[in-house]
Residue, then its C-alpha position, 0 to 999 in steps of 0.5 A: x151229728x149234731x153242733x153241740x154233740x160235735x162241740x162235745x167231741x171236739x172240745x173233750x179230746x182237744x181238753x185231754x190233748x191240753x191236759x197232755x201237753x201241760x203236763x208234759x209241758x211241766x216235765x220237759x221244762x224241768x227236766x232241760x233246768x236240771x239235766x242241761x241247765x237254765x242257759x241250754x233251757x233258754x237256748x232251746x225256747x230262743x230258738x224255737x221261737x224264731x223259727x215260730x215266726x218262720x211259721x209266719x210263710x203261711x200265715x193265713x193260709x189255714x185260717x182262709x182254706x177252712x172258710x173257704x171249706x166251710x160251703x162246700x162241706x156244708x153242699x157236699x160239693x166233692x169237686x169244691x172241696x178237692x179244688x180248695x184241698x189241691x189250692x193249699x197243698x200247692x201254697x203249703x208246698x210253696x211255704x214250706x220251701x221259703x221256710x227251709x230256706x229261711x231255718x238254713x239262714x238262721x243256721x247260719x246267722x244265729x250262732x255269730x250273734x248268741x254266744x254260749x258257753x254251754x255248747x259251741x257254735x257248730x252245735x248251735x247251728x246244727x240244733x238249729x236245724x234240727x229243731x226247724x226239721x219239725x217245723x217243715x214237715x208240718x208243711x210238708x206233711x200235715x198241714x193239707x191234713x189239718x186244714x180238711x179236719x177243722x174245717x169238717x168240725x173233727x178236731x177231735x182226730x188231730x187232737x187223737x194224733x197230738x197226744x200221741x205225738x207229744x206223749x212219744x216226744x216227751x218219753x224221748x226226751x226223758x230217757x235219753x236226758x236221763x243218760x245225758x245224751x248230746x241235746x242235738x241227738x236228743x232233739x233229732x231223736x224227738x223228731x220221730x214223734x212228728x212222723x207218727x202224727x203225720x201217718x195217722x192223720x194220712x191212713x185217717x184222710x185215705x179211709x174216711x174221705x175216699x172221695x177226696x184228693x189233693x191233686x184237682x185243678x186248683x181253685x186258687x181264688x178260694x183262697x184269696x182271703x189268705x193275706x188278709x188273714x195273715x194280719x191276723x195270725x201275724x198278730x197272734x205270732x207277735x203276742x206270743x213271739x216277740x217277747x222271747x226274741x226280744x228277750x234273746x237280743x236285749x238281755x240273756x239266754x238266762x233271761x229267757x229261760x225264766x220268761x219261758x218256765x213262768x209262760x209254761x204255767x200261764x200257756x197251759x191255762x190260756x191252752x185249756x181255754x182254747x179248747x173251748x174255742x177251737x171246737x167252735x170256730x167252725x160252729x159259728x162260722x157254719x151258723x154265720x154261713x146260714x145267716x141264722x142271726x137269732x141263734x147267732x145272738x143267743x149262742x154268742x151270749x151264753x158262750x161270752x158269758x161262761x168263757x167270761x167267768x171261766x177266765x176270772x176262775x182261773x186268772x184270779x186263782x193263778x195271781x194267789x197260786x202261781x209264786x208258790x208254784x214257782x217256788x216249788x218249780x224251781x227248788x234248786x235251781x240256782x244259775x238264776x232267780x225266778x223267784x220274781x212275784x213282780x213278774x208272776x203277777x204280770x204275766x197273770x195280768x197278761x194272760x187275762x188281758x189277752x183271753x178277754x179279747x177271744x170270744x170276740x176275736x173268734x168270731x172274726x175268725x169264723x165270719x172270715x173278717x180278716x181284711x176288715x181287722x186289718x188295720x187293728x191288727x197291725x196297730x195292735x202289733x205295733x204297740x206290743x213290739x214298740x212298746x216291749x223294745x223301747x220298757x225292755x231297756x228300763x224295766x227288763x223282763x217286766x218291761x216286756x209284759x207291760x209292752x204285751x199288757x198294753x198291746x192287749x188292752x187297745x184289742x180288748x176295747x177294739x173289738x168291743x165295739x167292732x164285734x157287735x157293729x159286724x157279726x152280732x147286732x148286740x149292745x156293747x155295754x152287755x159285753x161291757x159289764x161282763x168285762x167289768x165284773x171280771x176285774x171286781x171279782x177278781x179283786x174280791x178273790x184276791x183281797x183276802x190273800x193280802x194278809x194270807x201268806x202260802x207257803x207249801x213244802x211239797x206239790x201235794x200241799x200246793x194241789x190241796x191249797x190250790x184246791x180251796x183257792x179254786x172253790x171259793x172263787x168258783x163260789x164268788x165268781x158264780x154267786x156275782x154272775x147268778x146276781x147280775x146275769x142271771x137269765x143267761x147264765x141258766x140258758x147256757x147251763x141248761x145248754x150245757x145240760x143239754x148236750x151231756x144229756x144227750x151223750 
């Protein structure tokens, strides 16, 4: 099979996977606000988002096991790859202990510092548990999975497995919610859902890999790059993390639960964009393995092209859509405002901010540069904690974002210059000028909305406005690019031709 026909598998299944899980990333949500109320709503997200950083215990340790992969898979090196398999179902183990571990601590912990008058103090800590459950049967049981799939460019089998497991989860969750069942049952109930994925990826692995084993004398070294990826992961879990958990410590369960109903729009958009992108970690990293520079160059361009006017697209749609698509979220809810035009359009701004950054960060990625990013990566961290801490006790909700704004803004100018130096060869004001014409055109699509005001009464007026929002900027967006990048834009679509040809 090959690279653009495995993109197209890969990138289909994980774009339904993602429509999946924004749908039912809508109906969950809505369904805690009405049923349990936005104190429980923020409870939950609180939660979840400290045992994500937990996650942290193997931070690096996929990112490093795929690229390790990469050369054996591609030499069909049988004792290479059980070797590297048998390395990280050692340290995924060893992960998966120090995490147990840590969900007991926080059992523990958490309930004397966040107080609710929801549930009490035991129900907390067993919610806790119950919630860190799943956490560590990924450990235990997927993760080894996960790593030998991506690395052999089948994404589209995990994401086969996901839409299972999340469509089990949610069917869960609304019937017993449904009945008003205890929040702790419901969720251990949920847990269920994480077993199925894990069984079909098991009875996948043992029919299609007979050859391959997870007990071989480990190759340890093979995994050497793991701490150096851990900045990297460390990074990401920062962006996405820190503003809940300082949310939880500096303002309110009820503020918490307001940052997480705007986050699940701006998710679902950047989780449509990383669709894209996670088919193509392993496609340029088997390039880069070649040292096939030219086809590097010329895939790199077409790929930061389109990825670049798919994210004006869709950002600039969502600063005009996305207070009217709150209004109607939330009809009804009435225990807090979140109706905050201030923070919609930050979290607009947020979002674009950190997606202009991911064609360059997936090439570091996929070239295994994760010790040379290092010091970025912890500067870039630091900016987003230090920044989002010290604008929280001013600003509240909005001083985070603008923490998280301007963490993004260093790594966006970042890998501008580092990308081209390291792995493309490519002039930087090329990448520039697309940057540039982001911002231009969104300020085009938008202007107009000054003086237009949306107001929708029901969800099929909000998907008819939205709609007509998205075509003319769909029109705007492909018109300037067709007048300044012309000769790359028809590469790439006649690449993307291409591969749908050949389907």
């Amino acid at each position: 099979m090959n690279r653009s026909k495995v993109f197209l598998y890969n990138s289909s299944s994980a774009a339904l996977l993602q429509i999946v899980t924004v749908i039912t990333g809508f109906i969950i949500p809505r369904i805690m606000l009405t049923v349990y109320g936005s104190e429980i709503n923020g409870l939950v997200t609180s939660i979840s988002q400290f045992i994500g950083y937990f996650s942290l215990v193997e931070a690096g340790l996929a990112s490093a096991a795929v690229y390790s992969l990469y050369k054996p898979l591609a030499e069909k090196d049988t004792k290479g790859i059980n070797a590297i398999l048998s390395a990280s179902r050692h340290f995924y183990n060893q992960a998966g202990y120090i995490f147990v571990s840590l969900v007991l601590g926080l059992a523990l912990i958490y309930p004397v510092f966040i107080k609710s008058t929801a549930v009490s103090n035991f129900e907390i800590a067993i919610l806790v548990l119950v919630l860190g459950c799943a956490g560590a049967l990924e450990f235990f049981t997927m993760s080894k999975y996960r790593v030998l799939l991506t690395a052999d460019q089948k994404v589209y089998v995990l994401s086969v497995a996901s839409i299972f497991s999340i469509i089990l989860s949610t069917t869960i969750i609304a019937v017993l919610a449904k009945y008003g069942v205890n929040i702790v049952v419901l969720r251990a109930v949920a847990l269920c859902a994480v077993f199925l994925r894990s069984f079909i990826l098991y009875f996948y692995v043992k029919q299609k890999y007979k050859d391959v084993h997870y007990y071989a004398e480990p190759n340890n070294a093979a995994l050497n790059k793991r701490w150096d990826a851990f900045y990297l992961q460390l990074l990401g879990s920062v962006h996405t993390g820190a503003p809940v958990i300082i949310a939880t410590i500096f303002t309110s369960l009820k503020t918490v639960s307001v940052y997480s109903i705007y986050n699940v729009v701006l998710a679902g958009i950047s989780g449509m964009f990383s669709v894209v992108v996670n088919g193509l970690f392993a496609s340029f990293g088997d390039v880069i393995a070649r040292k096939e520079q030219g086809i590097l160059q010329q895939a790199y361009q077409e790929f930061e092209l389109v990825y670049y006017m798919l994210i004006t697209w869709a950002y600039a749609s969502s600063f005009i859509l996305i207070m009217p698509f709150i209004k109607l979220y939330t009809h009804g809810i009435y225990d807090i405002n979140y109706n905050v035009p201030l923070i919609g359009f930050l979290f607009v701004l947020n979002g674009l901010m950190y997606n202009i950054k991911t064609p360059q960060g997936m090439l570091v990625i996929s070239a295994g540069l994760f010790k040379e990013t290092r010091v970025q990566t912890t500067i870039q961290g630091c900016i987003a904690v230090i920044a989002e801490i010290i604008l929280v006790q001013f600003w509240g909700l909005a001083g985070i974002l603008i923490g998280a704004i301007l963490s993004n803004l260093y790594r966006d100018i970042d890998l501008l210059f580092f990308i081209p130096r390291n792995v493309t060869k490519l002039p930087v004001k090329r990448t520039f000028y697309r940057i540039v014409r982001i911002f231009i055109c969104c300020l085009i699509i938008i202007a107009p909305f000054k003086y237009i005001t949306i107001e929708t009464a029901t969800y099929l007026e909000w998907i008819q406005c939205a709609f007509w929002v998205s075509l003319y900027a769909a029109l705007i967006v492909f018109v300037i690019n067709v007048i300044f990048d012309r000769q790359i834009l028809m590469s790439s679509m006649i690449r993307i031709k291409t591969v749908f040809a050949k389907k």
